[in-house]
C-alpha positions as CSV (number, residue, x, y, z in Angstrom):
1,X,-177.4,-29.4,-14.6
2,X,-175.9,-28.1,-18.4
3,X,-171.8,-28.1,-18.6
4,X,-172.4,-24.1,-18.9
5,X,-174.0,-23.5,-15.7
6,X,-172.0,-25.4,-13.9
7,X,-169.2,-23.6,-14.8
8,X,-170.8,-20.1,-15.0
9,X,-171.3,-21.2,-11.2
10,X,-167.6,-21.7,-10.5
11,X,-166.8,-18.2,-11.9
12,X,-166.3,-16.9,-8.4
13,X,-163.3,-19.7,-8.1
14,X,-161.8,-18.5,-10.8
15,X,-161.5,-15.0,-9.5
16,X,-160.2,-16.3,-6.6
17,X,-157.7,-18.3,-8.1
18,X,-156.4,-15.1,-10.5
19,X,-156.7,-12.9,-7.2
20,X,-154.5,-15.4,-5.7
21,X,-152.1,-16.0,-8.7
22,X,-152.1,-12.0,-8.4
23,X,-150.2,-12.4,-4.6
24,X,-147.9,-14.9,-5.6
25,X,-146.2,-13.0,-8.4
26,X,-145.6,-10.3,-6.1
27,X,-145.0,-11.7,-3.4
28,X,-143.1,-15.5,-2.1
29,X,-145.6,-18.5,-1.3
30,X,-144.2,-18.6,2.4
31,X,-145.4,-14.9,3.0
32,X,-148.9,-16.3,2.0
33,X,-149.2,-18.9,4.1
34,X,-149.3,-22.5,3.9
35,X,-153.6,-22.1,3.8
36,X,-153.2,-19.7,0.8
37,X,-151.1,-22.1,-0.7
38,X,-153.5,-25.1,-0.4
39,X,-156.6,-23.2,-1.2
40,X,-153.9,-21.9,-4.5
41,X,-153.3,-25.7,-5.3
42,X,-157.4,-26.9,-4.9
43,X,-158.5,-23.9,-7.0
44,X,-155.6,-25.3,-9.9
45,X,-156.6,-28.6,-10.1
46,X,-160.6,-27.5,-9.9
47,X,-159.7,-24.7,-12.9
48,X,-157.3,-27.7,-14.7
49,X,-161.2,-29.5,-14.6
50,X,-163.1,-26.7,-15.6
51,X,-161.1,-26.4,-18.7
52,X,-161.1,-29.9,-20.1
53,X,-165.1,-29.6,-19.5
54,X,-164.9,-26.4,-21.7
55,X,-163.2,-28.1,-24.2
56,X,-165.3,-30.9,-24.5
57,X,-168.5,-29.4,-24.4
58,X,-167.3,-26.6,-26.7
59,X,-167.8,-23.9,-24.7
60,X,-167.7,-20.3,-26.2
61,X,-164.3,-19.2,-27.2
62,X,-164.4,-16.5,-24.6
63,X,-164.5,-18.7,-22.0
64,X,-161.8,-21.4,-23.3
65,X,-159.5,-18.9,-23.8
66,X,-160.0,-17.5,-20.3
67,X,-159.3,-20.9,-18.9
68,X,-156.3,-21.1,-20.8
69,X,-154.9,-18.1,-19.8
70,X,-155.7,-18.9,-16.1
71,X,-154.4,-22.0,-15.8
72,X,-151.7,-21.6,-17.7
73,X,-150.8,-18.6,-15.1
74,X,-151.2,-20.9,-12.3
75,X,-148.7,-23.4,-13.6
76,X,-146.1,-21.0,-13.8
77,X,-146.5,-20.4,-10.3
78,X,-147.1,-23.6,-8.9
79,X,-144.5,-25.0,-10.9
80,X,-141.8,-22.1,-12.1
81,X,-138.8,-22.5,-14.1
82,X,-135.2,-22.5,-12.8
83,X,-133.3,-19.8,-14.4
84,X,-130.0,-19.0,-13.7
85,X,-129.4,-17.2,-10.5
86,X,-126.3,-15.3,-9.9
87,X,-126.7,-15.4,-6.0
88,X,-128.0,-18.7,-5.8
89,X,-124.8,-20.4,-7.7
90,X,-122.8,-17.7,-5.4
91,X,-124.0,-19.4,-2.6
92,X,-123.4,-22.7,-3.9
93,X,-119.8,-21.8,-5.2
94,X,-119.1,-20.0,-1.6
95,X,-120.6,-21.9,1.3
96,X,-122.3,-25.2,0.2
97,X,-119.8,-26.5,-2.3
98,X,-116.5,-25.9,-0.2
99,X,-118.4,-27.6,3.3
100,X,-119.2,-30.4,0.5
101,X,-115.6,-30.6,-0.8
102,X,-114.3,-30.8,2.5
103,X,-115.7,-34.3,3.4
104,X,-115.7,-36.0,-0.2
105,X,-114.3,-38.8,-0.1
106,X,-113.8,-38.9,-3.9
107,X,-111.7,-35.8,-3.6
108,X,-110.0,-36.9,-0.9
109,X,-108.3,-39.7,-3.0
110,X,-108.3,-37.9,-5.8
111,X,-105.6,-35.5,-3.9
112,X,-103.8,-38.3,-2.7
113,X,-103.0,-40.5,-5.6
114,X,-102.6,-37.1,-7.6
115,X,-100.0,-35.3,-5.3
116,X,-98.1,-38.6,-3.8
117,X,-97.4,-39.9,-7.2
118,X,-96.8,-36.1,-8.3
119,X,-93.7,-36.4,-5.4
120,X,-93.1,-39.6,-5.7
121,X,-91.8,-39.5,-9.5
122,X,-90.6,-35.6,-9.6
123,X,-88.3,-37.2,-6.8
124,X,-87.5,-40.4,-9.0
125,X,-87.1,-38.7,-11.8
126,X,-85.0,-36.1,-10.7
127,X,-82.5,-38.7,-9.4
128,X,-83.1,-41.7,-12.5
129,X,-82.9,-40.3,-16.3
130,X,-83.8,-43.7,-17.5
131,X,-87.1,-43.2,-15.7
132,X,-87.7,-39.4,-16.9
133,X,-86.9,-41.6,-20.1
134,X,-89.5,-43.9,-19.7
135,X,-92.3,-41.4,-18.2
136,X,-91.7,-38.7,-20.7
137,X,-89.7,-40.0,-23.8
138,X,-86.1,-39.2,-25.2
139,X,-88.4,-36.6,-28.0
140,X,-90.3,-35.0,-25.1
141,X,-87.2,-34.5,-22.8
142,X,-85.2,-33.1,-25.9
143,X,-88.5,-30.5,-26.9
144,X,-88.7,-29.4,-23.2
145,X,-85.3,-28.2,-23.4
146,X,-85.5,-26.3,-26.4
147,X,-88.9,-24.6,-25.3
148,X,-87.1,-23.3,-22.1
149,X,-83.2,-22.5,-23.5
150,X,-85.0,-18.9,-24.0
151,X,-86.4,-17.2,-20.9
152,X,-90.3,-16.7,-20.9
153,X,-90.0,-12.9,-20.3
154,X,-89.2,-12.8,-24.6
155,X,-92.7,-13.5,-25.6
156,X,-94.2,-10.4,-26.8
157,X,-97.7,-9.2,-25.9
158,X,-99.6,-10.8,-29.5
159,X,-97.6,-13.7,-28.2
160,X,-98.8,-14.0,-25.2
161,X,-102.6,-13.1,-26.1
162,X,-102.3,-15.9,-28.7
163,X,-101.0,-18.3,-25.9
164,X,-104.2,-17.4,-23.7
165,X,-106.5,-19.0,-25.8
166,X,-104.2,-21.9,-26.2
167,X,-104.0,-22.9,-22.5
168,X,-107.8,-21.8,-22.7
169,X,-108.3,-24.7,-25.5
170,X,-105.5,-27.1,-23.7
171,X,-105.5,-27.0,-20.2
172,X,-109.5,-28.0,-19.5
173,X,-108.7,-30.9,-22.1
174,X,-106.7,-32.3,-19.6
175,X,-109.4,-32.3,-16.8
176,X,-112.1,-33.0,-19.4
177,X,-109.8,-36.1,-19.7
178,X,-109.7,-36.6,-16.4
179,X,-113.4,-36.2,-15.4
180,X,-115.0,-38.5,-19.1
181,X,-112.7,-41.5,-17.3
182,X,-114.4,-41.4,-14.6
183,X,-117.6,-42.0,-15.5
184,X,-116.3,-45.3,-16.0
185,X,-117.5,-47.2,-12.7
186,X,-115.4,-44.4,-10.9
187,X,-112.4,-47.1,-10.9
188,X,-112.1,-45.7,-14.5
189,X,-110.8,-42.3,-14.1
190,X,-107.5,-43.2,-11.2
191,X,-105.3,-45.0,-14.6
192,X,-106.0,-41.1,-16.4
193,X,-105.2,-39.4,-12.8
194,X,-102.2,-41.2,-12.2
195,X,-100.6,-40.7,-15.4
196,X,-101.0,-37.5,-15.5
197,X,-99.4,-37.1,-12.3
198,X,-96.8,-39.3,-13.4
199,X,-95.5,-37.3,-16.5
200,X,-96.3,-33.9,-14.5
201,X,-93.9,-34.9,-11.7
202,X,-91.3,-36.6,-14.5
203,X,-91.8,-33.3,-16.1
204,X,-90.8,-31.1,-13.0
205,X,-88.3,-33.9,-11.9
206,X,-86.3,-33.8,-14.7
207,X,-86.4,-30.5,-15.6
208,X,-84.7,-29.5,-12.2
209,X,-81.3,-31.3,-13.3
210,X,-81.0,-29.8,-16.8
211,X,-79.6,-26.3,-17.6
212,X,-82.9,-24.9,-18.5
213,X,-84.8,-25.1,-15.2
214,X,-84.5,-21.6,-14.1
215,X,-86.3,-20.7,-17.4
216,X,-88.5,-23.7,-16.7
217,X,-89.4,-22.8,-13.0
218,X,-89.7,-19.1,-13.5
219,X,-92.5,-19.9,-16.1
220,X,-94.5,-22.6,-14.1
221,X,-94.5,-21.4,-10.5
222,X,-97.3,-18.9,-10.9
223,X,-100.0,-20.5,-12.6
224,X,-99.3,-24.0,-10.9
225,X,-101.0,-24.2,-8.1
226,X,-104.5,-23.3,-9.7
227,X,-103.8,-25.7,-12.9
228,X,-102.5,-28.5,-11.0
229,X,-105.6,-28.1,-8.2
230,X,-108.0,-28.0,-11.6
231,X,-106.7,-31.3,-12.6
232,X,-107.8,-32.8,-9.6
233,X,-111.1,-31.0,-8.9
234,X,-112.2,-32.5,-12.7
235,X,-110.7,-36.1,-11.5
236,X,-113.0,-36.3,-8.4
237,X,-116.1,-35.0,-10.3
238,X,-115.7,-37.6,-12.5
239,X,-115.0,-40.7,-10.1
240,X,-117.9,-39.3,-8.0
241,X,-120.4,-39.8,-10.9
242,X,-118.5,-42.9,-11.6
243,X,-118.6,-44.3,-8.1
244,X,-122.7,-43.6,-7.7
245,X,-123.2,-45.8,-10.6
246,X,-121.8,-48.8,-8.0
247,X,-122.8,-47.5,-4.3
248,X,-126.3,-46.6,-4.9
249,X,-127.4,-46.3,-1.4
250,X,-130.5,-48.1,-2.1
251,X,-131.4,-46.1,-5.3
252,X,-131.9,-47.3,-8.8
253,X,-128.4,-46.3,-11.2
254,X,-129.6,-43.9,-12.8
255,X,-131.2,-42.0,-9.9
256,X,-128.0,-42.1,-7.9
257,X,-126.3,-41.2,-10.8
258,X,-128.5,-38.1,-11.4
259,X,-128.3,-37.2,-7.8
260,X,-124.5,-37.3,-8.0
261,X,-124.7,-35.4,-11.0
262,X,-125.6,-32.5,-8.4
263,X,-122.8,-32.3,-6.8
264,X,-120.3,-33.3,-9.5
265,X,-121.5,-30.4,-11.6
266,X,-120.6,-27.7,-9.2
267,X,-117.3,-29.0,-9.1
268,X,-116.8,-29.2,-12.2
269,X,-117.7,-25.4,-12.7
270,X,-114.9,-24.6,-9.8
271,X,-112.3,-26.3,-11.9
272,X,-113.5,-24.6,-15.1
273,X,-113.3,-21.4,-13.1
274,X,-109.3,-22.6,-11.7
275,X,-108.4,-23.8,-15.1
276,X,-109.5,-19.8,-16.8
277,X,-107.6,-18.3,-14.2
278,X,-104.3,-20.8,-14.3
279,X,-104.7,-19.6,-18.3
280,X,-104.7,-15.9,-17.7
281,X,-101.8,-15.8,-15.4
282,X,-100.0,-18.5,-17.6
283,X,-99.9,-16.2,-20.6
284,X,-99.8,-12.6,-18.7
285,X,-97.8,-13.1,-15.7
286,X,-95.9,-16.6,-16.2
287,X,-94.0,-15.1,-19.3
288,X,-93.8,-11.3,-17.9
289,X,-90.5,-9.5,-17.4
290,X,-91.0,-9.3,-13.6
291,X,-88.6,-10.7,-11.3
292,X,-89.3,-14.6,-10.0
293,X,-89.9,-13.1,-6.1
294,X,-92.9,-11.4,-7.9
295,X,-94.2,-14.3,-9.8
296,X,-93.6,-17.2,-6.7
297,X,-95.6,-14.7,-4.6
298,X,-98.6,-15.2,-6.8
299,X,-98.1,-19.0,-6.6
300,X,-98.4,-17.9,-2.8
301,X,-101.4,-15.9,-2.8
302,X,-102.8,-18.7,-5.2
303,X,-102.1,-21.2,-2.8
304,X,-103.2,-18.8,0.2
305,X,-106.9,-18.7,-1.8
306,X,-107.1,-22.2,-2.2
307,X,-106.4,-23.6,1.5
308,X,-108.8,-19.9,2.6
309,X,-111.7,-22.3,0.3
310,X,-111.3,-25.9,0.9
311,X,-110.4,-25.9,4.5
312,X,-111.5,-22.7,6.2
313,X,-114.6,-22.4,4.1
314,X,-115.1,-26.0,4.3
315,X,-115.0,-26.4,8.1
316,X,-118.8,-27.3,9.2
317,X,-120.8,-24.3,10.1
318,X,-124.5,-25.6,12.1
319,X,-126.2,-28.3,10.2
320,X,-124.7,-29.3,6.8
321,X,-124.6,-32.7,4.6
322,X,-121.7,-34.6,4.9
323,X,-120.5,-35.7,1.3
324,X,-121.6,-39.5,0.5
């Protein structure tokens, strides 16, 4: 039998398989059925064959291009591409993330290390100059003071939209930090975490005994909670991609690596998200003429939103993944 009858015989396949391909753009493959769906994925490969016949037997343009066309259509519905999808990532970002987040271990730790040796020198330090001394050094401790002999409430409004996209620019580079360590073997990223908590708590430590710490306190207690809770969303992210590089579960390194790449990327968008917020209220309410009461009740709203995600949200609801 010629090439051309053969296919000329197969025509009524390819009308199914465009009648189908019809469906399926109008409607989802598991309204069709799982039978639809086979006989969709047998008439694909049959028209994939059809066309490589037509192209080798030079078939008449007509019918190439048809083929084309057709397949070509079929692909994009057996195999469609991923765009972004606001209510998809809203999902992620509102019940699979925070259920995740709740029993990672890397996050875990991560708030551990970050907030006991956050305590641990802000105590010390507030107690020990010599050790503010040595966190922070005798030019950092003398520029603190002089940023803060001012109250923030004198900034004006071009100031303070200036200082936005500073902390904008800034702030992330300290998680970025945080999270590029950690890619080293996971073990990588706790030397950056730690001494960033060390000269954070030094910071607030020392601060606390010098004349300047109303200034100093009125300024940082609003925006700290979702800065500080940035720092150590971008820390875990990072030691989780690390630590997959090392416990592969039985998968080669760089599929475990790409897997955790699929978690550690949503968490890295949440701290992107904490760090722009931390920035607007660090250059529009931090610095604003309004009195302290005002500004620590933001620092307890912020904190109120943050416990609301990662524990109430992240309680287990049914059947979810526990984090590896």
């Amino acid at each position: 039998m010629k090439v051309a009858e053969l296919l000329e015989q197969r025509r009524a396949n390819w009308r199914e398989l465009e009648e189908l391909c019809r469906l399926m753009e109008h409607r989802t493959k598991r309204a069709l059925g799982p039978a639809k769906v086979l006989r969709f994925a047998a008439l694909y490969r049959g028209a994939c064959a059809d066309l490589a016949l037509a192209d080798a037997y030079q078939l008449p343009p007509n019918t190439v291009r048809y083929l084309h066309q057709l397949v070509g259509r079929a692909h994009n519905q057996l195999y469609p591409s991923r765009g972004f999808q606001v209510r998809r990532w809203g999902e992620e970002l509102l019940f699979e993330l925070p259920q995740r987040l709740f029993r990672d271990g890397c996050l875990r730790l991560a708030f551990l290390l970050f907030w006991g040796v956050f305590g641990l020198t802000a105590l010390l330090a507030g107690s020990r100059r010599d050790l503010a001394e040595a966190l922070l050094g005798e030019e950092q401790m003398q520029l603190m003071e002089q940023m803060y002999e001012t109250p923030p409430e004198s900034q004006s409004v071009n100031e303070r939209a200036f200082m936005l996209g500073f902390y904008i620019r800034h702030n992330p580079s300290i998680g970025l930090q945080c999270f590029a360590s950690g890619l080293l073997l996971g073990i990588g990223g706790l030397p950056t975490l730690i001494s960033n908590a060390a000269v954070l708590g030094a910071t607030f430590g020392y601060m606390a005994t010098v004349p300047q710490r109303d200034n100093f306190y009125t300024f940082v207690t609003a925006h700290g909670p979702f800065e500080l809770t940035a720092v150590v969303l971008a820390a875990a992210a990072g030691m989780r991609m690390g630590f997959s590089l090392i416990q592969t579960n039985g998968w080669t390194r760089l599929a475990s690596l790409r897997r955790s790449m699929h978690e550690a990327v949503p968490m890295v968008s949440l701290a992107v998200l904490l760090f722009g917020l931390a920035a607007f209220i660090e250059a529009f309410i931090s610095p604003a003429p309004i009195p302290y009461a005002a500004k620590a009740a933001v620092a307890v709203i912020s904190s109120g939103m943050l416990l609301f995600y990662f524990v109430l949200l992240g309680q287990p609801r049914g059947e979810s993944h526990a984090a590896r």
